[in-house]
VMD Tcl script that builds the backbone (N, CA, C; Angstrom):
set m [mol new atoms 264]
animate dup $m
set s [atomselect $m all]
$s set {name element resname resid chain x y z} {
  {N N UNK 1 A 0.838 -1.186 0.000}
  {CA C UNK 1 A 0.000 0.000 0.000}
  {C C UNK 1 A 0.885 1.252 0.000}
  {N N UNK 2 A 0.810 2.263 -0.911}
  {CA C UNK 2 A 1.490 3.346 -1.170}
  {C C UNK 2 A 0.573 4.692 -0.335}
  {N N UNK 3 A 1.600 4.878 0.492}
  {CA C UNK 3 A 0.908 6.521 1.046}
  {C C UNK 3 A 1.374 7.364 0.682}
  {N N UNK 4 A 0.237 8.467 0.240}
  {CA C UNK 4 A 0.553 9.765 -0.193}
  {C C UNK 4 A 0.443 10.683 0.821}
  {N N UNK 5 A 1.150 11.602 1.045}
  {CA C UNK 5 A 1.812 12.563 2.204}
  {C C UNK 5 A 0.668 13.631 1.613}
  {N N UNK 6 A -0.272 14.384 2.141}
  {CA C UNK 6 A -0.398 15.452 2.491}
  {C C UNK 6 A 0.620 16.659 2.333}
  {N N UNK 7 A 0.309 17.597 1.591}
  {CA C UNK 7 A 1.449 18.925 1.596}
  {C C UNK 7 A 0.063 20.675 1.584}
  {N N UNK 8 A 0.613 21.054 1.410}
  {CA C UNK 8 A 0.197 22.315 1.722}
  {C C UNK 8 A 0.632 23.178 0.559}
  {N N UNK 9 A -0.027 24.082 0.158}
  {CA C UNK 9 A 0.287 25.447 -0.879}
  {C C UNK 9 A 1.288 25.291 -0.950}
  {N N UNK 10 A 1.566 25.894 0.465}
  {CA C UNK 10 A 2.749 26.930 0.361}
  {C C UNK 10 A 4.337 26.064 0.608}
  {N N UNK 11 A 3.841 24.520 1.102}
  {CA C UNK 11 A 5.455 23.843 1.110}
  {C C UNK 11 A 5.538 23.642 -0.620}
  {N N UNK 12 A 4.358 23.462 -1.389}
  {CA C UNK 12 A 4.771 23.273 -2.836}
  {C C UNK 12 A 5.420 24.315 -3.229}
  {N N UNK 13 A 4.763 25.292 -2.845}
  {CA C UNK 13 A 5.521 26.616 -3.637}
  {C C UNK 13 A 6.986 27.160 -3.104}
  {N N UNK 14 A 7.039 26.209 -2.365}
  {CA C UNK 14 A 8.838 26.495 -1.760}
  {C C UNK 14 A 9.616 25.884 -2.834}
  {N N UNK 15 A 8.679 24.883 -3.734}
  {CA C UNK 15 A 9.805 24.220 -4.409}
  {C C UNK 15 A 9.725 24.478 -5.699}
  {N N UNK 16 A 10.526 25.831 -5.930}
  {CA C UNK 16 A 10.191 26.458 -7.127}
  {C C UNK 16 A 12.141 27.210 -8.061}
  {N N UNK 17 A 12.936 26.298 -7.726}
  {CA C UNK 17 A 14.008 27.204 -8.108}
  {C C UNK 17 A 15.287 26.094 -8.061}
  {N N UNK 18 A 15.838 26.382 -9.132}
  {CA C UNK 18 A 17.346 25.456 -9.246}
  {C C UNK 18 A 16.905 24.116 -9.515}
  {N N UNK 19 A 17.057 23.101 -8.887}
  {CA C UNK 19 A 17.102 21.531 -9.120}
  {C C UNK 19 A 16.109 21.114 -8.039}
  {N N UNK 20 A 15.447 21.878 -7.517}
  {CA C UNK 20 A 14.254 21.657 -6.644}
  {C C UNK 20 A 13.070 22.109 -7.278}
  {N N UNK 21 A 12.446 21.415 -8.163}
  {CA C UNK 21 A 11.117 21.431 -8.877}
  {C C UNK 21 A 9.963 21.270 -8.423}
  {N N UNK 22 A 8.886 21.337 -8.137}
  {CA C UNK 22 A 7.665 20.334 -8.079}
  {C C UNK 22 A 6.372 21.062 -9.018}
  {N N UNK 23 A 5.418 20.147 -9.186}
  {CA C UNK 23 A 4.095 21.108 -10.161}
  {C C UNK 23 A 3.101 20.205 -9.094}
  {N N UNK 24 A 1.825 20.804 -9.341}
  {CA C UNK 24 A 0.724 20.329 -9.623}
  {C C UNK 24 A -0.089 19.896 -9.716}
  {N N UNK 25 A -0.557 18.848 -10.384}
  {CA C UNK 25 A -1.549 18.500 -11.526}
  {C C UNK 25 A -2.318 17.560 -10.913}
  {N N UNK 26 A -4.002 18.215 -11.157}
  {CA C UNK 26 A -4.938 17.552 -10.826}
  {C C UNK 26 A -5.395 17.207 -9.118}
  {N N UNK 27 A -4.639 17.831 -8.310}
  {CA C UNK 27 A -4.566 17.847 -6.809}
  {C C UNK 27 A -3.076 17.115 -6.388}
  {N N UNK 28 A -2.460 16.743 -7.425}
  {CA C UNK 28 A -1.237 15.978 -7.097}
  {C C UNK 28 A -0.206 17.176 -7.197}
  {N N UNK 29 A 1.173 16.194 -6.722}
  {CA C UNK 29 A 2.043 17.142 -6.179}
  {C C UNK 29 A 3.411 16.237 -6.972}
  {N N UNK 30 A 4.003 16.291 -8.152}
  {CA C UNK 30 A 5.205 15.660 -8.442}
  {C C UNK 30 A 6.483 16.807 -8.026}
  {N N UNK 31 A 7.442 15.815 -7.666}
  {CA C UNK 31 A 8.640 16.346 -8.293}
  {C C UNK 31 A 9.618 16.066 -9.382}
  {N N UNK 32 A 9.304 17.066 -10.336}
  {CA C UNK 32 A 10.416 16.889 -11.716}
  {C C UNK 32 A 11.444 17.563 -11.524}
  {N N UNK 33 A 12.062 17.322 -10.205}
  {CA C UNK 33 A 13.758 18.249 -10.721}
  {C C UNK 33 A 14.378 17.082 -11.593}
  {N N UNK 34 A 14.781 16.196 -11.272}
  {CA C UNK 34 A 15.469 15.133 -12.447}
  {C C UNK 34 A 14.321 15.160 -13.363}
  {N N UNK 35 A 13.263 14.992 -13.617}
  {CA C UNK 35 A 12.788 15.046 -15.216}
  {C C UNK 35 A 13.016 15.884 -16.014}
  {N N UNK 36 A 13.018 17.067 -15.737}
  {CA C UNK 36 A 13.223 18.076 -16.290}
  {C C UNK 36 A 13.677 18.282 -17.593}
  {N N UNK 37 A 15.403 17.672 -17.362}
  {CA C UNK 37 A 15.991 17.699 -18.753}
  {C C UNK 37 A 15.274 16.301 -20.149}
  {N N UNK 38 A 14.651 15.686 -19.611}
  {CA C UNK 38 A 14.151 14.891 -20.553}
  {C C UNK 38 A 12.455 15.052 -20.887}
  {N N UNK 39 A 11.838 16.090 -20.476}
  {CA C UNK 39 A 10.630 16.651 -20.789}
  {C C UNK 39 A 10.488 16.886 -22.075}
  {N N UNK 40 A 9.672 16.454 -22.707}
  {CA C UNK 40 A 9.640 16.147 -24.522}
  {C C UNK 40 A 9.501 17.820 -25.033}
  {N N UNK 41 A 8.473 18.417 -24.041}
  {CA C UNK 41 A 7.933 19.765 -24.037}
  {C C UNK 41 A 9.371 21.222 -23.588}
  {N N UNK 42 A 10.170 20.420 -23.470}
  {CA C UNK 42 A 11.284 21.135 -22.571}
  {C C UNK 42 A 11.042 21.771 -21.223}
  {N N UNK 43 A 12.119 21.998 -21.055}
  {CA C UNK 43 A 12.864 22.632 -19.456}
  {C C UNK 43 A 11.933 23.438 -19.186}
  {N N UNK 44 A 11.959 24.693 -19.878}
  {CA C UNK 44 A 10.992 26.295 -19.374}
  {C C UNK 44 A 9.457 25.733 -19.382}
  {N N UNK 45 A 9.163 24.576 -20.078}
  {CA C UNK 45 A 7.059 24.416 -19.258}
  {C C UNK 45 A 7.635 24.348 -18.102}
  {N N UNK 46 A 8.285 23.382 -17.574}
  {CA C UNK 46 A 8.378 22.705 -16.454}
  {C C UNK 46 A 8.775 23.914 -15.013}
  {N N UNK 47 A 9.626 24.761 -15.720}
  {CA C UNK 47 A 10.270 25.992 -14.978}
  {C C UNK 47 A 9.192 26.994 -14.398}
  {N N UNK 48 A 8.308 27.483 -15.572}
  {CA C UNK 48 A 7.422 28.285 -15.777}
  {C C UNK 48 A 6.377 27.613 -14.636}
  {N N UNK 49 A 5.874 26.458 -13.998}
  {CA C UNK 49 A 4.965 25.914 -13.258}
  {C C UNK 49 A 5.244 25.506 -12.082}
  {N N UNK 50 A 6.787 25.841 -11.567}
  {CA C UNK 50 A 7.495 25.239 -10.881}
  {C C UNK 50 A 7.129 25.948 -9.776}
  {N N UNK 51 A 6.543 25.093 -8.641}
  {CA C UNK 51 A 5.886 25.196 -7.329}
  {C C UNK 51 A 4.343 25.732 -7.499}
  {N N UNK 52 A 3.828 25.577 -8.492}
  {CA C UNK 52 A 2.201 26.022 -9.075}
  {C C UNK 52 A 1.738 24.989 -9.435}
  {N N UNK 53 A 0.251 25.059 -9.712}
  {CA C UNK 53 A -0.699 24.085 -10.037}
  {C C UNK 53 A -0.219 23.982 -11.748}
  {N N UNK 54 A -0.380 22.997 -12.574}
  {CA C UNK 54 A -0.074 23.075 -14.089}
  {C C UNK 54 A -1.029 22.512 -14.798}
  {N N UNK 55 A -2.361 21.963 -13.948}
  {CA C UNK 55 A -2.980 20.955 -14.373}
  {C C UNK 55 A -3.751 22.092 -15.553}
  {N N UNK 56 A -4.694 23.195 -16.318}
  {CA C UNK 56 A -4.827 23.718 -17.251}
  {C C UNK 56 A -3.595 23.240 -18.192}
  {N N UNK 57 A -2.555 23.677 -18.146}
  {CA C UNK 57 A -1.308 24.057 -19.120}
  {C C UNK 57 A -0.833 22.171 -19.265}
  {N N UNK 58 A -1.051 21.217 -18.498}
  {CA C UNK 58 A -0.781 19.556 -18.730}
  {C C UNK 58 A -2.353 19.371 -19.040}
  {N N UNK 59 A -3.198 19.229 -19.184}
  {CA C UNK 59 A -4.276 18.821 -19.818}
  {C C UNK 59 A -4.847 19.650 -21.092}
  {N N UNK 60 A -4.215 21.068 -21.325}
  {CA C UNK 60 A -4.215 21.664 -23.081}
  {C C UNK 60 A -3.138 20.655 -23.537}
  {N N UNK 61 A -1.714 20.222 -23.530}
  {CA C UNK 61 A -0.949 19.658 -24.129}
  {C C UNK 61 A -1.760 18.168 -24.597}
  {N N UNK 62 A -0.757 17.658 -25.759}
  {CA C UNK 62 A -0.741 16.171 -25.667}
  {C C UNK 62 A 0.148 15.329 -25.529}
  {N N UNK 63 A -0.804 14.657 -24.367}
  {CA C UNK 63 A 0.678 14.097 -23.662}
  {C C UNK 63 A -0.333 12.550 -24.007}
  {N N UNK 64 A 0.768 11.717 -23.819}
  {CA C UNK 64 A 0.296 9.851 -24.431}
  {C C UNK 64 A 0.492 9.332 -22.935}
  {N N UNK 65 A -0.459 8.351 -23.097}
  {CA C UNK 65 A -0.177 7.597 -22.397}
  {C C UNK 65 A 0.977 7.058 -21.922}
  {N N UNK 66 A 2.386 7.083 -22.427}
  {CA C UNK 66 A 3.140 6.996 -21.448}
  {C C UNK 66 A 3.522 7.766 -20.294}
  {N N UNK 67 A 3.022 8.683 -20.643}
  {CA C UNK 67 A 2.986 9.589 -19.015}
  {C C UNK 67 A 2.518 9.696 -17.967}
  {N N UNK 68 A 1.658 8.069 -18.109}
  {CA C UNK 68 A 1.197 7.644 -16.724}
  {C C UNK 68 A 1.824 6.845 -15.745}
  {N N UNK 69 A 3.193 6.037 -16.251}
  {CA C UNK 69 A 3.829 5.354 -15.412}
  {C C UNK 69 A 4.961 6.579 -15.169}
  {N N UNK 70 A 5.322 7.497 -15.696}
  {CA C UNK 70 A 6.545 8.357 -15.235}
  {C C UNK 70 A 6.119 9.330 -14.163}
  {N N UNK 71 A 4.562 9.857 -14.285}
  {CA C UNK 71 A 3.820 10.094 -13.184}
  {C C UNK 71 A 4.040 9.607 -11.985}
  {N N UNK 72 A 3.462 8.073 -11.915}
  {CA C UNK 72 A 3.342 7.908 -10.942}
  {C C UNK 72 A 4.934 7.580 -9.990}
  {N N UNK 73 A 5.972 7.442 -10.953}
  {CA C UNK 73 A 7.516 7.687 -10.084}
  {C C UNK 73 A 7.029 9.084 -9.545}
  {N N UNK 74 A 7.263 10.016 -10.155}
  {CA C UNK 74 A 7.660 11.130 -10.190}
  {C C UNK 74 A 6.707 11.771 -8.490}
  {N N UNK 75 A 5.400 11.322 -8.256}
  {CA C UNK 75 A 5.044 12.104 -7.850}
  {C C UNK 75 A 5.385 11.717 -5.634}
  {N N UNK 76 A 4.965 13.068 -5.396}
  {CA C UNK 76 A 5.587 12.966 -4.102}
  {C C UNK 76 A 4.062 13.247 -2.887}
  {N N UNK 77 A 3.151 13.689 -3.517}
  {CA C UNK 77 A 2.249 13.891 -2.694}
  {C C UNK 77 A 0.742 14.520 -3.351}
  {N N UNK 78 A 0.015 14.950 -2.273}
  {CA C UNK 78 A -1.283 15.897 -2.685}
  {C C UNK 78 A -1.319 17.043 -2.078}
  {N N UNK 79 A -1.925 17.645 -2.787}
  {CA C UNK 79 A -2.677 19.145 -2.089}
  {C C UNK 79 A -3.889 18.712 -0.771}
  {N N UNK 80 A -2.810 18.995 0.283}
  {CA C UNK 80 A -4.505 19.061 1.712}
  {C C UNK 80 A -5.486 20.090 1.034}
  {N N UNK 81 A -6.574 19.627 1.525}
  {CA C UNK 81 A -7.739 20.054 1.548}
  {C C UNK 81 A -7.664 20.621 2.504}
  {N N UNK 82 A -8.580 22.064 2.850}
  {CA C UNK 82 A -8.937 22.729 3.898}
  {C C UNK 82 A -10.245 22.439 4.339}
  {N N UNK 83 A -10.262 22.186 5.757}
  {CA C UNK 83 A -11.547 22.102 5.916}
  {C C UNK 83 A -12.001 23.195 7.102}
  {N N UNK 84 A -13.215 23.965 6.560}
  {CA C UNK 84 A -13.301 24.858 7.711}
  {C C UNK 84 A -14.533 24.094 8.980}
  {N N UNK 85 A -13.903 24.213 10.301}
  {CA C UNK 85 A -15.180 23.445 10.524}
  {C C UNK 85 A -16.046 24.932 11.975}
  {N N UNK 86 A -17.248 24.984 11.604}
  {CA C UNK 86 A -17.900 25.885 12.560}
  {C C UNK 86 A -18.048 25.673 14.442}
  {N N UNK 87 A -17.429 26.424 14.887}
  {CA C UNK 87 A -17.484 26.487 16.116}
  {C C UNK 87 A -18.409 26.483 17.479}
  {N N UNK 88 A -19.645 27.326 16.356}
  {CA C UNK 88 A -20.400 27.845 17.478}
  {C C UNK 88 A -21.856 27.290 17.556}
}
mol reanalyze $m
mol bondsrecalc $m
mol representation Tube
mol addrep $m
């Protein structure tokens, strides 16, 4: 059984610079610093989304089905959900 870690906005968006990558997509959370250089689409999509959501800008592209097993290496977590809950 594979667990996915919980992350937050703002730890994704820490990882936005040099060889520390992450995107995104669909509530998921990969990290492509090593993919990067082998991105069919090149380096700058990947740069340009780096610590942001990409899922618009990866679901306009076409991407094949092999990009479902490099996915699922690649990825490191999800976006928590907030939940507000009422007090009173």
């Amino acid at each position: 059984m594979v667990v996915i870690k919980e992350l937050s906005q703002s730890e994704v968006a820490s990882h936005n610079q040099g060889k520390d990558l992450w995107v995104c997509i669909r509530g998921y959370v990969y990290d492509v610093s090593n993919f990067i250089e082998e991105h069919p689409g090149g380096e700058e999509v990947l740069r340009s989304f780096a610590g942001k959501d990409a899922t618009e800008a990866f679901e306009d592209a076409a991407h094949s089905e092999e990009v479902t097993p490099i996915m699922k290496e690649l990825i490191v977590g999800k976006i928590s959900s907030l939940v507000r809950v009422s007090t009173f």
